[in-house]
C-alpha positions, 0 to 999 in steps of 0.5 A: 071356842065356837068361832075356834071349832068352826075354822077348825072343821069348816071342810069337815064331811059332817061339819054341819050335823056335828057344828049344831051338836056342838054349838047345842052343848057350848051354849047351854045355860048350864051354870056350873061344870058338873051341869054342863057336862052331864048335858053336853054327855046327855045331847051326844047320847042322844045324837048318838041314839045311845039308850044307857041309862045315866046316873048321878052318884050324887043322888045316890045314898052312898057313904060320902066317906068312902073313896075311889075302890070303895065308892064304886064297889058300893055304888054297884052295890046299891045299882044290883051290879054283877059286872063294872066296866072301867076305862083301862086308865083305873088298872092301877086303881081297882083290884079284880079280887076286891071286886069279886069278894062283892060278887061283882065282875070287873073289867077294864076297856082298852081303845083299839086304834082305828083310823079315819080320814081327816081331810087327808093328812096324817091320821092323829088319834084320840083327838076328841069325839067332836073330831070323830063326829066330823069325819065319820056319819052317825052310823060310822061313828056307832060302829066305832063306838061299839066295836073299836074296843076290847074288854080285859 
C-alpha cells in the first residue's frame, strides 16, 4: 500500500509532509480495524490542529438495542446535544422532526465542489483526504476544510 501511495504522489507538492502522516497511520501496531481507524483519524486531526473532542460510542452507557435514529438521538442525549450535524448521505436515515421532539436540532452537511491542482490533469474530485494533503498545504487544506461545505 506504502510502495503503491509513493509511486502515486512521489511529484505531489506536499509529498513529503503527507507520505510520513501516511506511513505513521499505515504502520501502526493497531490490531484490529475499529483501532486503526481511530488512530489513523486521530494522527490527521492532529496533523491538521483539529481540537474536536472524539468520542467512542462504545464506551458510552447506551442501550445496545437501539439502532440507527435511536442510537444517535440517545447518543446526543447522554452528550447534552442541542444540534447533531450528519453527513448528507444519513437525509434517507434521520428525520428532523424526530430529532426535534428531543430538543436536538439536525442538520446535514453537503461538500461543495472545490478543486485543486493534481499535477496538472483533469481535476478528479472526492478522491480521499490523503489526496488532497498532497497537493494543498496545511493551511489550504483547513480552509477547504472549513469552508468548502454547506449546512441543510
Amino acid at each position: 500500500m506504502l510502495n503503491l501511495i509513493k509511486e502515486s504522489y512521489r511529484k505531489a507538492p506536499y509529498f513529503e509532509l503527507t507520505f510520513d502522516l501516511v506511513t505513521k497511520c499505515l504502520t501502526s501496531e493497531k490490531n484490529n480495524l475499529f483501532e486503526f481507524v481511530y488512530y489513523s483519524i486521530q494522527q490527521i486531526c492532529l496533523y491538521l490542529e483539529i481540537k474536536t473532542d472524539i468520542r467512542i460510542s462504545s464506551k458510552l452507557n447506551l442501550n445496545q438495542n437501539l439502532k440507527s435514529e435511536e442510537k444517535v438521538i440517545q447518543i446526543c442525549k447522554i452528550l447534552n446535544a442541542k444540534e447533531y450535524v450528519n453527513p448528507i448521505g444519513g437525509f434517507e436515515l434521520y428525520k428532523k422532526d424526530n430529532f426535534k421532539i428531543q430538543n436536538i436540532t439536525l442538520e446535514f452537511i453537503k461538500t461543495n465542489n472545490f478543486t485543486y491542482k493534481q499535477f496538472g490533469n483533469d481535476f478528479i474530485p472526492f478522491l480521499s483526504i490523503i489526496d488532497v494533503l498532497m497537493f494543498n498545504s496545511i493551511d489550504k487544506t483547513k480552509r477547504i476544510l472549513n469552508t468548502e461545505h454547506k449546512i441543510l
